[in-house]
N, C-alpha and C positions, 0 to 999 in steps of 0.2 A: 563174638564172631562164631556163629555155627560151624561146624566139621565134619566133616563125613567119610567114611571108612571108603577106601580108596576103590573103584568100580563099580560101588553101590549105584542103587539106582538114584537116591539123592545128590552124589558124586555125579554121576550120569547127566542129571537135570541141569546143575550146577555149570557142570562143561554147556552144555547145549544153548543157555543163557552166555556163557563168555564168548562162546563164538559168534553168536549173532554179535554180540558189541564190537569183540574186535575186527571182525570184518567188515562191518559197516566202517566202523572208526580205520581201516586199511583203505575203502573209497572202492569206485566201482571198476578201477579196472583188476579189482581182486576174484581170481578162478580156481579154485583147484576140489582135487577130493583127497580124504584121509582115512584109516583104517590103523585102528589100531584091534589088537586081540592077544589075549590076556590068559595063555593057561597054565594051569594046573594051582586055579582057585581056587580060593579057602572053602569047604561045604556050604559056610552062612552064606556065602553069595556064589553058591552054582546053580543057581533057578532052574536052569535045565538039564542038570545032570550030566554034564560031558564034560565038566571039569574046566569048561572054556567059555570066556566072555569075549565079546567083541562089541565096536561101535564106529560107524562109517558117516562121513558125511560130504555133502557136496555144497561148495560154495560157488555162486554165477551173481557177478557183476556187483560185486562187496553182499551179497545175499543168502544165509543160508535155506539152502531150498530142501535138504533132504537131509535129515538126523535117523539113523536107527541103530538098533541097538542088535545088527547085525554086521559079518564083514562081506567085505566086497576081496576078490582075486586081484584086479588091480587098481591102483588109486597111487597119484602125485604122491602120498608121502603112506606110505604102509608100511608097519611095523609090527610083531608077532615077539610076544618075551612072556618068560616066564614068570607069572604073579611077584613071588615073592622075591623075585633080579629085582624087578623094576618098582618096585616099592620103593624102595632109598631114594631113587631118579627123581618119581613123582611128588613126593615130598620137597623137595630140594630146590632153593628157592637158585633161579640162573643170575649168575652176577660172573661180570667180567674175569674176576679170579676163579670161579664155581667152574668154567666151563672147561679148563686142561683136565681136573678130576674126574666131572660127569663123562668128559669124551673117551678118557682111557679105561674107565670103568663099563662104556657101552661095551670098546673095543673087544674086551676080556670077554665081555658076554656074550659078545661071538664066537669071541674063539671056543670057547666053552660050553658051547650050542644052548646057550640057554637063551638069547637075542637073534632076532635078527630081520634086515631091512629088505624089501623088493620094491622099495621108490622107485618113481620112474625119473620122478624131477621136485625134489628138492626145493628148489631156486624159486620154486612158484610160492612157500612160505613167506608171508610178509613180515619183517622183523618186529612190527608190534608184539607180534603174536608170543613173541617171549615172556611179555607184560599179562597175557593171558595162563599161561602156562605158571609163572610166579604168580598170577591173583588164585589158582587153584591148590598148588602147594603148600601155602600157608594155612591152607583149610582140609587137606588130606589127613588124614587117619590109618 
């Protein structure tokens, strides 16, 4: 099984293939947009020099229509942490017992201002998508 260091652009690819599966596999009344951004990244992967990664996308009618490798200001689920917080996270495969850990471990990260969420709505995540997020995990670096 291939691996890839975690925000790389192969990591990148990797995600952009899971979401079209799991949203399709979610059905068409699946909508929402995501944003995640990633700083104070390791040099080997700061291509542009501001020490920050991001990746946005927008899903309409189980479809991803818009992948980039840019962030948006608002989006259903956006989230901004610091590389090396959220390393453990992304690695971390989600299982019914994994999830009190992962949650008070985000929590700290807030308090800690190394994490943090401007969601608007949550709820629009469809629960497959946990099956996406562990098929990436077990391949992260």
């Amino acid at each position: 099984m291939e691996k890839f260091a975690f925000a790389s652009d192969a990591w990148l690819a990797e995600l952009r293939k899971l979401i079209v599966k799991y949203a399709a596999e979610a059905g068409p009344d699946t909508n929402l947009s995501i944003c995640e951004v990633f700083n104070k990244v390791p040099k080997s992967l700061d291509k542009h020099g501001t020490g920050t990664l991001a990746w946005h996308c927008i899903v309409e009618n189980g479809k991803l229509v818009k992948f980039e490798e840019t962030a948006i200001e608002v989006a259903d689920v956006r989230t901004e942490h610091d590389y090396d917080f959220v390393l453990p996270v992304a690695r971390k495969v989600y299982t019914p017992e994994a999830m009190a850990e992962v949650n008070a471990y985000m929590e700290q990260g807030i308090k800690d201002g190394r994490s943090r969420s401007t969601s608007r709505d949550r709820t629009k995540v469809p629960p497959n998508f946990i099956g996406m997020h562990n098929d990436l995990a077990v391949r992260t670096l």
